[in-house]
C-alpha positions in Angstrom: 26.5 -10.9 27.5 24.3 -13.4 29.2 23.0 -16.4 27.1 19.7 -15.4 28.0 19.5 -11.9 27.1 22.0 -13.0 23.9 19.0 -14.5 22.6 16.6 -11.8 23.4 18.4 -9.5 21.4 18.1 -11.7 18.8 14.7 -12.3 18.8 14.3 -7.8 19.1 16.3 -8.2 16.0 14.7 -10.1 13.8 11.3 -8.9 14.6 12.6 -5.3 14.1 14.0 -6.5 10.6 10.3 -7.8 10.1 8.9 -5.2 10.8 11.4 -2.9 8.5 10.5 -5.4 5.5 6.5 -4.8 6.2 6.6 -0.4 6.3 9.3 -0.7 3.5 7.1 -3.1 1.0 4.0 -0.9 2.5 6.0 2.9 1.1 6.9 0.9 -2.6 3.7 -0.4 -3.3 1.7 3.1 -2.0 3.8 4.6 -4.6 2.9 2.4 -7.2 -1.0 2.8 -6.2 -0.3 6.6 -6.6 0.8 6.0 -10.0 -1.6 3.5 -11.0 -4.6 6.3 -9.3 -2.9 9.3 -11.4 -2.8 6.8 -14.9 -6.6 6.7 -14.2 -7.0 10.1 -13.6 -5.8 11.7 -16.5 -7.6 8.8 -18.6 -10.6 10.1 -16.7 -9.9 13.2 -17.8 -9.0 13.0 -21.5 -12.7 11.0 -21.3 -10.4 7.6 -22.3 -12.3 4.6 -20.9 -10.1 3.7 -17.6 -10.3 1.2 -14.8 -9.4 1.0 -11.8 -8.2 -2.5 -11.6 -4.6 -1.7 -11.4 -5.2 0.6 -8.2 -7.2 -2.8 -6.6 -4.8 -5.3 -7.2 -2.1 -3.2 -5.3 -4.9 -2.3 -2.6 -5.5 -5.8 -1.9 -1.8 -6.4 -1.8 -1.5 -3.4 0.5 -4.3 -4.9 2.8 -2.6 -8.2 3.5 0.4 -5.7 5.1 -1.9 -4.3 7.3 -3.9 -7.7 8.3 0.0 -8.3 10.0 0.1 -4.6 12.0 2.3 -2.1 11.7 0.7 -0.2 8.3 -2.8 0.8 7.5 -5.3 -0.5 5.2 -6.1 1.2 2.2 -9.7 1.7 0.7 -10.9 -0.1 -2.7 -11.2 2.5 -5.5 -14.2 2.1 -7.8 -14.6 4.5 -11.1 -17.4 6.6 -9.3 -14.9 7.8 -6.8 -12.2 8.7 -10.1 -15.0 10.3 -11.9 -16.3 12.2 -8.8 -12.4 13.4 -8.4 -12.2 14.3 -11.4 -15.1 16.3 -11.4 -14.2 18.3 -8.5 -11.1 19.8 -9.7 
C-alpha cells in the first residue's frame, strides 16, 4: 500500500472508532434514561413524590453526544409531562 493512502486508512479508522465510541455511549446512557423515566413513573403512580432530575442529568449528558453528530438530541422531561403519562394510561 501507498504511504499516502496508508494514512488515509488510518485516519477512516480512527474516526470510524470515534464514531463507534459516540452511538455506543449514546445506546448505554438511553437505557439508563429509560430506567431512570420508568423509576419515575411508577413513583408517579403509587402518588410517591418523584423528580425527574435523574432523567435530566442523563439528557444533558445525551445532548452533548449529539452537539458532536452522529445521535439525536433528547428532550428535557419535567413532572407535568410524567404526570400527564401517567394519566393517560
Amino acid at each position: 500500500m501507498k504511504p499516502f493512502m496508508s494514512e488515509v486508512h488510518k485516519a477512516i479508522s480512527a474516526h470510524s472508532a470515534k464514531q463507534h465510541h459516540h452511538v455506543k455511549s449514546f445506546v448505554e446512557l438511553e437505557y439508563q434514561r429509560e430506567q431512570a423515566i420508568e423509576a419515575a413513573v411508577l413513583k408517579c403512580r403509587q402518588n410517591e413524590p418523584f423528580t425527574t432530575d435523574a432523567i435530566n442529568e442523563i439528557t444533558a449528558k445525551m445532548n452533548q453526544l449529539a452537539k458532536k453528530g452522529i445521535v439525536p438530541a433528547r428532550r428535557f422531561v419535567t413532572e407535568e409531562m410524567v404526570k400527564e403519562f401517567v394519566s393517560r394510561q
